[in-house]
C-alpha positions in Angstrom: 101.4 113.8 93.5 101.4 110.1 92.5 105.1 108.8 91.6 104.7 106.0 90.1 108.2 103.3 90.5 108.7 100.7 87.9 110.8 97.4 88.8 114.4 98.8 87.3 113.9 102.0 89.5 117.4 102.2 90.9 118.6 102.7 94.4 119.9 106.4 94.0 116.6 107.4 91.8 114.3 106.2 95.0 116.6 108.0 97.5 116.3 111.0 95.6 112.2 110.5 95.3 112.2 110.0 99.1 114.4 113.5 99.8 112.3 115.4 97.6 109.3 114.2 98.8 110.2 114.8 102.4 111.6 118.4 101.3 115.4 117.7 102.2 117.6 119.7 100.4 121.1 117.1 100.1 122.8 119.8 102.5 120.0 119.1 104.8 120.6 115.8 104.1 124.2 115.7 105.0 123.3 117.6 107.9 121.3 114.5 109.4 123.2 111.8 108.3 127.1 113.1 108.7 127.5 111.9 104.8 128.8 115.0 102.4 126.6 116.4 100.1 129.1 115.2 97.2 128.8 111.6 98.1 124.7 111.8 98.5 125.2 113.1 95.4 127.1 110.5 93.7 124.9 108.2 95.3 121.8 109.4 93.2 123.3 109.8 90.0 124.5 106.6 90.5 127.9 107.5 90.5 128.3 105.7 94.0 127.0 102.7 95.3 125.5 103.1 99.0 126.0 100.6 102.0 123.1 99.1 103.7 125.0 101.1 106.8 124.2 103.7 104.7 120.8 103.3 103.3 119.5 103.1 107.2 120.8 106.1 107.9 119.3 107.9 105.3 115.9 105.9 106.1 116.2 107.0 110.1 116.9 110.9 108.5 113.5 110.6 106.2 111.2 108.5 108.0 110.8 106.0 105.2 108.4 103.1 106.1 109.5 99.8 106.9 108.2 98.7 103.0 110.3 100.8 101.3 113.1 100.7 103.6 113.1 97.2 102.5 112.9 98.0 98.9 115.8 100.3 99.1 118.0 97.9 100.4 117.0 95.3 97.5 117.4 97.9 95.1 121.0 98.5 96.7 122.0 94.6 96.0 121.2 94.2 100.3 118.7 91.5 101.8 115.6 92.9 103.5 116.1 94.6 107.2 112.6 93.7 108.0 110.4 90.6 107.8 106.8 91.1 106.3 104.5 88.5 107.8 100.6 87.3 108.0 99.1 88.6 110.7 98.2 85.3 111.3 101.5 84.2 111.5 102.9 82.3 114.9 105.2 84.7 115.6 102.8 88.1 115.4 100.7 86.2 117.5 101.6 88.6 120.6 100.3 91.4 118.2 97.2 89.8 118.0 96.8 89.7 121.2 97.9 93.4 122.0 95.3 94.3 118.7 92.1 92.2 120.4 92.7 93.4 123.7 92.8 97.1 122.7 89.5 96.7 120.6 87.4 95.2 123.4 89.1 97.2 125.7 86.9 100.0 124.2 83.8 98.9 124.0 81.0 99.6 123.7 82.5 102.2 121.7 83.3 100.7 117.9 87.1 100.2 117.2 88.6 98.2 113.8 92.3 96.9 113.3 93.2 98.5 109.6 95.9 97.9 107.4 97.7 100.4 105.3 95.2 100.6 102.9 92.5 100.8 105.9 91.7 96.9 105.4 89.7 95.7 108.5 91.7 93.0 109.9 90.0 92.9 113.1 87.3 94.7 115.2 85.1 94.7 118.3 81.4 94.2 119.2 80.6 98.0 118.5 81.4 98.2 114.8 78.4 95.6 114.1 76.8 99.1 115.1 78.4 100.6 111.9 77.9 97.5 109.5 74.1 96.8 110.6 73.7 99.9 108.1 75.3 98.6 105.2 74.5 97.0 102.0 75.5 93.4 102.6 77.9 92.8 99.6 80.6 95.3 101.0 80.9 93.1 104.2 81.5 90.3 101.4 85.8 89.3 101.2 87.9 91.7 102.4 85.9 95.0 103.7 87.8 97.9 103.7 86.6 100.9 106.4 86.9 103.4 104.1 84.9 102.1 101.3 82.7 101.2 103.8 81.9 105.0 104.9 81.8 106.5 101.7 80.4 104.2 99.6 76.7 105.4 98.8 75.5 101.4 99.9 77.7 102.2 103.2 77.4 104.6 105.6 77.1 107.9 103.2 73.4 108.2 103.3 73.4 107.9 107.2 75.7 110.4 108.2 74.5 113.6 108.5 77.5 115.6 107.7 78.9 113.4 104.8 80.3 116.7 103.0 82.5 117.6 105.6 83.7 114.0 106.9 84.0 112.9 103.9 86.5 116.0 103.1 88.2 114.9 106.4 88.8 111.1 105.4 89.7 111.9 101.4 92.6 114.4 102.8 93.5 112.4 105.9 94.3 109.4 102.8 96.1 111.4 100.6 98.5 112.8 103.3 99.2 109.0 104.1 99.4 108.3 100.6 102.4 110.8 100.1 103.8 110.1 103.1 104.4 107.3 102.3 104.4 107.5 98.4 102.0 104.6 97.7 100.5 104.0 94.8 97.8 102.1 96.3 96.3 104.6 98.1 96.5 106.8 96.0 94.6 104.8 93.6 92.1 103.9 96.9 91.8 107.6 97.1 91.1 108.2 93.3 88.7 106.0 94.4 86.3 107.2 96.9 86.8 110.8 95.7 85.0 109.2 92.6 82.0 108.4 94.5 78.7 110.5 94.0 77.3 112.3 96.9 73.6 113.0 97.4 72.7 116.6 96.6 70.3 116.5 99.7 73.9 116.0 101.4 75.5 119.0 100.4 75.3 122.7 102.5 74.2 120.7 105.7 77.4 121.0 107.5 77.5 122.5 111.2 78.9 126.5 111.1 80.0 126.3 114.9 83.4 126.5 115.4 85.1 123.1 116.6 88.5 121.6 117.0 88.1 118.8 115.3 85.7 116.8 112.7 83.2 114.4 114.5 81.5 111.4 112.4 77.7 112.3 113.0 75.8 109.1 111.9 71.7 109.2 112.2 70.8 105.4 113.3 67.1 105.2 113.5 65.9 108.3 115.6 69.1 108.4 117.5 71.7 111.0 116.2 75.4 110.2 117.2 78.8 111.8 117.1 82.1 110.2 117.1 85.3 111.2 117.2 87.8 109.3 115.3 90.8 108.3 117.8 93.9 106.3 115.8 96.5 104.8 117.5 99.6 102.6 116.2 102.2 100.1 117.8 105.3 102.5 119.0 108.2 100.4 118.0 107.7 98.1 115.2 110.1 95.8 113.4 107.7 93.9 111.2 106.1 95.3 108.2 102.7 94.3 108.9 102.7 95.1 112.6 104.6 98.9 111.4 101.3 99.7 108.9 98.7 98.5 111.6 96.2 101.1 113.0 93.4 101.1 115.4 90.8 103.9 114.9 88.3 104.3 117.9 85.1 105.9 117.7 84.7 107.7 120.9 81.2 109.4 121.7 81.6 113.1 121.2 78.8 113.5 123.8 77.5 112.2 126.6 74.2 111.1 124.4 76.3 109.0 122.3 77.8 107.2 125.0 74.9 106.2 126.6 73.3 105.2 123.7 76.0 102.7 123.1 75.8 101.5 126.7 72.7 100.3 125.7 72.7 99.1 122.3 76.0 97.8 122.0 76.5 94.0 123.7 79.4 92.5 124.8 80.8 89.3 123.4 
């Protein structure tokens, strides 16, 4: 469920949002943090104002991104905790490096660098493997890997279980998007949901049981299936760095992988 927050959303209305989305009762609440239920209370009616001390400790309890822990402490009168810079920015520039080392690290298999709203901000020598089969104007300004596999120019009409992945990716997004209560993903969900799928596409999933959802993509003659590995930096105190992911394709069979050994060059 999309909330939507305007600009005069105060700091008691968004810690409510946040404990109700996360399914805290304020006696569970209290329970975390060591601050009474009447207090928490006071704090969201607005009856109370809370102390950035205060506002961390109910951001540890309910796993509030960096973004909005931010935003809370504005809202509370309190100067951002964390800095929110460009990637490209001198001092991220050990990122960087940890980011490119990681996505040639896996090659041949294709890995991208994503933002939060699954921007590509970076990616190796196998994901030309993915964009050779793309309409040229989505690689045009910023590509964004989720358009890119569902879009019917993309790589829908290659992979041949588009119902099911795409079922994967749409619920995958909207679990983020509540998660972290973002508007903009919901929206890039609305999105992609919106997006036709061929009939021939439909009924053609695989009936064997698995334990996950691979990414079966037809290239040429060749018929390859990925799993989708993501991984994220452990301790982040940057807002960009926090909402970077890497997602990995890794060859679901040993067909796959030696395809990529030989298609996939090295840079």
């Amino acid at each position: 469920m999309t909330t939507t927050q305007t600009d005069d959303t105060s700091v008691g209305d968004l810690l409510r949002e946040w404990r109700t989305r996360r399914r805290y009762s304020q006696l569970a609440l209290s329970s975390e943090t060591g601050i009474s239920t009447r207090h928490i209370s006071f704090v969201e009616t607005g009856r109370a104002r809370p102390s950035s001390e205060m506002i961390q400790r109910f951001s540890d309890a309910l796993s509030i991104p960096l973004r909005e822990q931010n935003r809370l402490l504005l809202r509370g009168g309190f100067a951002p905790a964390y800095p929110e810079r460009p990637l490209e920015h001198d001092e991220l520039a050990s990122a960087r490096r940890a980011v490119r080392e990681v996505l040639v690290a896996h090659e041949p298999n294709p890995a991208l660098a994503v933002d939060r709203l699954w921007n590509v901000v970076d990616s190796n020598a196998g994901v030309a493997l993915l964009t050779s089969l793309v309409a040229p104007e989505l690689l045009e300004g910023t590509i964004n890997a989720l358009r890119l596999t569902l879009h019917p120019d993309g790589l829908a009409p290659h992979l041949d279980n588009l119902v099911e992945w795409r079922a994967a990716v749409l619920s995958a997004l909207l679990r983020g998007a509540e998660a972290r209560g973002d508007d903009e993903m919901f929206a890039l969900h609305d999105e992609l949901a919106a997006y036709p799928v061929a009939r021939a596409k439909i009924g053609h999933e695989d009936p064997r049981p698995r334990v996950y959802v691979p990414m079966v993509l037809r290239v040429d003659d060749a018929v390859l299936s990925f799993l989708s590995v993501i991984s994220t930096f452990g301790t982040p105190l940057d807002v960009t760095v926090s909402e970077l992911a890497i997602e990995t394709f890794v060859p679901a069979d040993a067909a796959t992988g030696e395809w990529l050994r030989r298609h996939v060059g090295r840079e």
